[in-house]
C-alpha atoms as a printed R data frame, in Angstrom:
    type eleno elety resid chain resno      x       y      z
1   ATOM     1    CA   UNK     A     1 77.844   2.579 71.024
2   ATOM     2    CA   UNK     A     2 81.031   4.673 70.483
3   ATOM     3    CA   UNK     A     3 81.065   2.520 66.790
4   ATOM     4    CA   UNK     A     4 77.871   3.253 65.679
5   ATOM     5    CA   UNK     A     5 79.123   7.195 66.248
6   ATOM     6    CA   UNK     A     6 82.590   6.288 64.382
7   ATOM     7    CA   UNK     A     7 80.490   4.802 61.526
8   ATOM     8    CA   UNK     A     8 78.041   7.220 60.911
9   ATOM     9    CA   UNK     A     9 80.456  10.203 61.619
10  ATOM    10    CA   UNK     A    10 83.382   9.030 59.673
11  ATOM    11    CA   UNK     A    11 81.960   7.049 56.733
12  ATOM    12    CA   UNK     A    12 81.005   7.974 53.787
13  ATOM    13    CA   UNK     A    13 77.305   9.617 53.273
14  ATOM    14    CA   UNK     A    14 76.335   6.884 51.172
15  ATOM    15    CA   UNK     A    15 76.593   4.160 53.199
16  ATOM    16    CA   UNK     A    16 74.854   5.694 56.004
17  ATOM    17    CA   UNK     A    17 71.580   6.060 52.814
18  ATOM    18    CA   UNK     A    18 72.020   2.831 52.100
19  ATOM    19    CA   UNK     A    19 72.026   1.138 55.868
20  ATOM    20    CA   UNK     A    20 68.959   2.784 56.342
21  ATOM    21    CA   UNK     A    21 67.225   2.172 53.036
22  ATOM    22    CA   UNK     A    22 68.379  -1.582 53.776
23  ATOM    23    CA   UNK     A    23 66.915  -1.337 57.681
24  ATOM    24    CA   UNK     A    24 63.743   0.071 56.737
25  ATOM    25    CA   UNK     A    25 63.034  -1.735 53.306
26  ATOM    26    CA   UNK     A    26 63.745  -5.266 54.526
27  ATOM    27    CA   UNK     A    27 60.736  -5.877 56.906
28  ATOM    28    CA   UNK     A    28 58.410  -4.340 54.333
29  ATOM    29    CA   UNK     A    29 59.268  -6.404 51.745
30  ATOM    30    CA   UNK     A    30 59.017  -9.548 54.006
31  ATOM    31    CA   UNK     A    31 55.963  -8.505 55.565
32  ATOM    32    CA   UNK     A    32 54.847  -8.585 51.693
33  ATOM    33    CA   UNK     A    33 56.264 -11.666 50.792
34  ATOM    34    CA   UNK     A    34 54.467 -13.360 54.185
35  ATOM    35    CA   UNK     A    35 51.448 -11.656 53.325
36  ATOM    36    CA   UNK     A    36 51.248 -13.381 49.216
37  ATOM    37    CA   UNK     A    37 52.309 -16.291 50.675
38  ATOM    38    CA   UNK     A    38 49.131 -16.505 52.559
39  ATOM    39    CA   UNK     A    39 47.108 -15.583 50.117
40  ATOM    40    CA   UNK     A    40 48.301 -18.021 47.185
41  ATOM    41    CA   UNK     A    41 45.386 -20.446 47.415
42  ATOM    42    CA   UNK     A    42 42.592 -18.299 47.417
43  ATOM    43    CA   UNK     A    43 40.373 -16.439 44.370
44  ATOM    44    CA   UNK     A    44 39.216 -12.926 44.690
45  ATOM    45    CA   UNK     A    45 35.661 -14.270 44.742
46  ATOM    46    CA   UNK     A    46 36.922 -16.343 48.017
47  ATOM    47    CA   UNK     A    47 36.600 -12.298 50.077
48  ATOM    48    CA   UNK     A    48 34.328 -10.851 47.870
49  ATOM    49    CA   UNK     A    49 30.944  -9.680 50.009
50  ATOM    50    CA   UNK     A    50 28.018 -11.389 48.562
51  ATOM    51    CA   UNK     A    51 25.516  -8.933 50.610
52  ATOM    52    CA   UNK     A    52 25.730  -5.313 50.146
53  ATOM    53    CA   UNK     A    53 23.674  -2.315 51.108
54  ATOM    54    CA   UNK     A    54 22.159  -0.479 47.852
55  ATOM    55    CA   UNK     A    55 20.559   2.523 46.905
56  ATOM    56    CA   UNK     A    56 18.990   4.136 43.809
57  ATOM    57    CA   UNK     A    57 21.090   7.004 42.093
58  ATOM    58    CA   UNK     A    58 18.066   9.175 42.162
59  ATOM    59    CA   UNK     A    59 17.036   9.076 46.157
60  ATOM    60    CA   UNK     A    60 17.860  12.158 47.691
61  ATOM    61    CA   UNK     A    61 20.406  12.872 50.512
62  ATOM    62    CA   UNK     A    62 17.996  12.803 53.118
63  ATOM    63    CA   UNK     A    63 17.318   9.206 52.539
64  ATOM    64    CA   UNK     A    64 20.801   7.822 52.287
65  ATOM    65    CA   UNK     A    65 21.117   9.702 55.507
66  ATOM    66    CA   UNK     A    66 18.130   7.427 56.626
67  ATOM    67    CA   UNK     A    67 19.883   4.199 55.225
68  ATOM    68    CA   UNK     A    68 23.196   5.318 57.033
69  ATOM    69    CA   UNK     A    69 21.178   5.881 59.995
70  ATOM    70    CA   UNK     A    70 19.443   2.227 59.715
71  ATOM    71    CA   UNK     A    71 22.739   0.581 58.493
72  ATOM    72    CA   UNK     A    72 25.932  -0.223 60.288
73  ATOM    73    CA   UNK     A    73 27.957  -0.385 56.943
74  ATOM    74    CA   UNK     A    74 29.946   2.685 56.228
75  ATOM    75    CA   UNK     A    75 29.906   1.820 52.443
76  ATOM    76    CA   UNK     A    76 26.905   1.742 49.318
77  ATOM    77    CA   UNK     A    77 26.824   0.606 46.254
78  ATOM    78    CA   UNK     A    78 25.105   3.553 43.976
79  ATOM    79    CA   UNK     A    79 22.599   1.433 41.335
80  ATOM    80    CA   UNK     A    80 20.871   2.841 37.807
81  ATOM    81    CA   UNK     A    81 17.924   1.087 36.806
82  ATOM    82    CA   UNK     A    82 19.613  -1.598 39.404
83  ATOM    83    CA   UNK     A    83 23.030  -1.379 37.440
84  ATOM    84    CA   UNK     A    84 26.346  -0.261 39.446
85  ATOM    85    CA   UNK     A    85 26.904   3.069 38.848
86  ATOM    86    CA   UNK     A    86 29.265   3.985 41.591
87  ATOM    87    CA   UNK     A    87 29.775   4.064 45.238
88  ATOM    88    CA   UNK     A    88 29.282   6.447 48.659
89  ATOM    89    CA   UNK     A    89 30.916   6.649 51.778
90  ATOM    90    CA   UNK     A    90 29.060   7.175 54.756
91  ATOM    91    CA   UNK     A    91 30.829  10.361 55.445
92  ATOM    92    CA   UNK     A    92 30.579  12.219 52.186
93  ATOM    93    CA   UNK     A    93 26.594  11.409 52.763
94  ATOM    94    CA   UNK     A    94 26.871  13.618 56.056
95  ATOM    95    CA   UNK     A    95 29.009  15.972 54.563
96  ATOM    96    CA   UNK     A    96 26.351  16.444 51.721
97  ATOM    97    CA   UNK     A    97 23.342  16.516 54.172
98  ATOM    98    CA   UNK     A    98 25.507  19.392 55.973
99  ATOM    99    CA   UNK     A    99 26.631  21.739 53.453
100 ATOM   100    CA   UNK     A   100 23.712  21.081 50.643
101 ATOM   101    CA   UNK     A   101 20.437  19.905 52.403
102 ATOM   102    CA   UNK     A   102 18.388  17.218 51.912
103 ATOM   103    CA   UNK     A   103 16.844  17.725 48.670
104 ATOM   104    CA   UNK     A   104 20.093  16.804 46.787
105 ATOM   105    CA   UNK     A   105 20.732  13.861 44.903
106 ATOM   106    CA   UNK     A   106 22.823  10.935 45.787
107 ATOM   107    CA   UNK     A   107 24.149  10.714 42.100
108 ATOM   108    CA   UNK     A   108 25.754  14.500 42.732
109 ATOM   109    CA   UNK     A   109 27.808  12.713 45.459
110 ATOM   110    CA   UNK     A   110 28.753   9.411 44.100
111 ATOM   111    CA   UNK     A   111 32.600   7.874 43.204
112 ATOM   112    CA   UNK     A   112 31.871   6.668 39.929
113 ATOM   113    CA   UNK     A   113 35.334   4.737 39.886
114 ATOM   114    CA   UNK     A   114 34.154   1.580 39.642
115 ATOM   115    CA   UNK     A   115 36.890  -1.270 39.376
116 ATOM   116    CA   UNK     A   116 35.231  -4.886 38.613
117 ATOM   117    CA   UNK     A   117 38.016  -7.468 39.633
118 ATOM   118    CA   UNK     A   118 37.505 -10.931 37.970
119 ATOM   119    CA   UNK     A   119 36.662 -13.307 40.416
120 ATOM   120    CA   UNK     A   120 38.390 -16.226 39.116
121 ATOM   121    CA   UNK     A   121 42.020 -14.887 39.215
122 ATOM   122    CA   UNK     A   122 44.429 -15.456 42.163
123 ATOM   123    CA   UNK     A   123 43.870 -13.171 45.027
124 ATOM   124    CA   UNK     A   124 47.759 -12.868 45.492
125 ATOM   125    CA   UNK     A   125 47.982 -10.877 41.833
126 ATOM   126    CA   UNK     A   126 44.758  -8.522 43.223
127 ATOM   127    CA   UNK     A   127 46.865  -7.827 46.270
């Protein structure tokens, strides 16, 4: 014990930054490493859900609190004339129901960040 005191009283700074970058950074990296491993034989479309709980852009916040309500999924896909136009969290739903009312519409709330991953590549490169 009285070494580890000797070393990181007596040695230069630098060293000390760099044991500790070293001690930290190696199990991340080979948790990462494990974890591409893993996934090397499998496509994106291998996770991807195939059922997911929709609603219209134009409902109003008092029935996506409804769907939430009658759903156990914490996630929606927002559609347009049934086209992806975004997504909503259970929680902003509540949040809107709270502060706005009901009479608002889901579109007002929506993450319109869509990201459409191709299916066919190699899940390891979408990790």
């Amino acid at each position: 014990m009285l070494r580890i005191y000797n070393f990181l009283f007596f040695s230069p700074p630098i060293l000390v930054f760099i044991g500790i970058f070293v001690s930290i950074g190696a199990p991340v990296k080979a948790d990462s490493t494990e974890t591409k491993f893993m996934l090397r034989d499998f496509k994106v479309h291998d996770i991807l859900m195939k059922q997911f709980p929709k609603m219209d852009a134009n409902e109003t916040i008092k029935t996506a609190v409804a769907v939430v309500l009658g759903s156990q999924s914490k996630n929606f896909i927002i559609t347009k004339a049934g086209i992806p136009a975004g997504t909503l969290n259970r929680d902003p739903i509540i949040m809107a129901f709270t502060k706005n009312g009901e009479n608002k519409f889901v579109y007002n709330f929506m993450d319109q960040n869509l990201v459409f991953p191709d299916g066919n590549s190699p899940l390891e490169n979408s990790f």
